[in-house]
C-alpha positions as CSV (number, residue, x, y, z in Angstrom):
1,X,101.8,74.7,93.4
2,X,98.9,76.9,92.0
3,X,98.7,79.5,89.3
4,X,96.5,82.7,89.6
5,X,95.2,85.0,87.6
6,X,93.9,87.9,89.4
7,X,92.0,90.9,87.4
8,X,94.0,93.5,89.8
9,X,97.1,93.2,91.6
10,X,100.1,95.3,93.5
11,X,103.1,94.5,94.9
12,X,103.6,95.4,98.4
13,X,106.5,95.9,101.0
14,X,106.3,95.0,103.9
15,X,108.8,95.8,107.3
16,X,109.0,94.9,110.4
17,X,110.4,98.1,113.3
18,X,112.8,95.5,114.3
19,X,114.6,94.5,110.8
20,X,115.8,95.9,108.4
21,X,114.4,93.3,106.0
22,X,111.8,94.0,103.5
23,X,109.9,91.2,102.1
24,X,107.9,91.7,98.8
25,X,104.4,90.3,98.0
26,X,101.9,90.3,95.7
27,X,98.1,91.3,96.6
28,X,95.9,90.1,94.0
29,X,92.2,90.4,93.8
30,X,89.3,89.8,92.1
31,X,86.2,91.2,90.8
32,X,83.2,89.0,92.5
33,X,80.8,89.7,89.5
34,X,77.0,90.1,89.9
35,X,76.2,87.1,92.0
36,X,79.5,86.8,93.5
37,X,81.7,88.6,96.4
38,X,84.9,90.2,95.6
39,X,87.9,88.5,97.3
40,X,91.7,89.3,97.5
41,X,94.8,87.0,98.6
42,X,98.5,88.2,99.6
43,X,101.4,86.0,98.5
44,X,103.8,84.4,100.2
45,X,106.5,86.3,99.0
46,X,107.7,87.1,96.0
47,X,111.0,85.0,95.1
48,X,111.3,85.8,91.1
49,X,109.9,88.1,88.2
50,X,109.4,87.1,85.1
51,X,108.9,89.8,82.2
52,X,106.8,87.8,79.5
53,X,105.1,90.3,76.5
54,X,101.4,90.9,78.2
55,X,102.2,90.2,81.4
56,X,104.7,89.4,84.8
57,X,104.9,85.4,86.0
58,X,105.5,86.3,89.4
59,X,106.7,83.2,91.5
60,X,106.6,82.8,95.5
61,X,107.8,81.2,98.4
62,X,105.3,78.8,98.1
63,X,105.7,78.2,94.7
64,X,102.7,79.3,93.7
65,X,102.6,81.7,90.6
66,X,100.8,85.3,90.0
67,X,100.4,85.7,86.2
68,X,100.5,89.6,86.8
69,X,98.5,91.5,83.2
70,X,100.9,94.0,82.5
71,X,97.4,97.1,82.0
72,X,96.0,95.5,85.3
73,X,98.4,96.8,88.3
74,X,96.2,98.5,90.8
75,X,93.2,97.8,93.7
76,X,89.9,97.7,93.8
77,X,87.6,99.9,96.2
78,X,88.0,96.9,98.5
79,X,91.2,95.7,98.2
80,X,92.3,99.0,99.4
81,X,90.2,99.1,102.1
82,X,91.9,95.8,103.2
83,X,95.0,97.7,102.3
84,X,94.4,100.1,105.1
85,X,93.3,97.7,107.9
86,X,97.1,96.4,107.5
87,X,98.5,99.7,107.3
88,X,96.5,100.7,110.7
89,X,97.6,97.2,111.9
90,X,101.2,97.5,111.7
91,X,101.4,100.8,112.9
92,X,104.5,100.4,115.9
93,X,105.4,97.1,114.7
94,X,105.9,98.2,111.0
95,X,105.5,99.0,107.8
96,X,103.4,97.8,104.4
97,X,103.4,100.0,101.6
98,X,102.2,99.5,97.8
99,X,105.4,100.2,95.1
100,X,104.7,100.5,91.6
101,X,106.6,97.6,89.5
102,X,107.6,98.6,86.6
103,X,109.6,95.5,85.1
């Protein structure tokens, strides 16, 4: 099991054409800094929220855990243009789109 922290995150859901099942994720990222490269990661799927006071303890399939800042839900320039190489992936197969969680 592993805990992240990421400095941006959004949930998203994704579908497949054939199902009518919708499985929810988190895609986290983070800012690379000076030296470093920025770098995202997309759950396994989310299996439980947790409302704490600054922030969601999002838990996956995995069991891995997203501590989620409350002020820190969106993407980054490059996490969204990740965003879109799924969306243009999935297109005829299905669906992935960002929601806004609001607890």
């Amino acid at each position: 099991m592993s805990t992240y922290n990421p400095d941006l995150w959004v949930i998203v859901e994704l579908k497949d054409n054939d199902s009518d099942e919708v499985t929810r994720k988190v895609m986290a990222s983070w800012y690379g800094g000076y030296l470093g490269s920025d770098r995202w990661k997309l759950s396994s799927g989310i299996t439980e929220i947790v409302d704490r006071d600054t922030h969601y303890e999002i838990h996956n399939h995995s069991g891995s855990i997203y501590m989620c800042g409350k002020h820190s839900q969106g993407m980054s320039g490059y996490t969204a243009s990740v965003f879109d190489s799924f969306v243009r992936d999935l297109a005829g197969k299905g669906t992935i789109e960002a929601v806004e969680y609001a607890g």
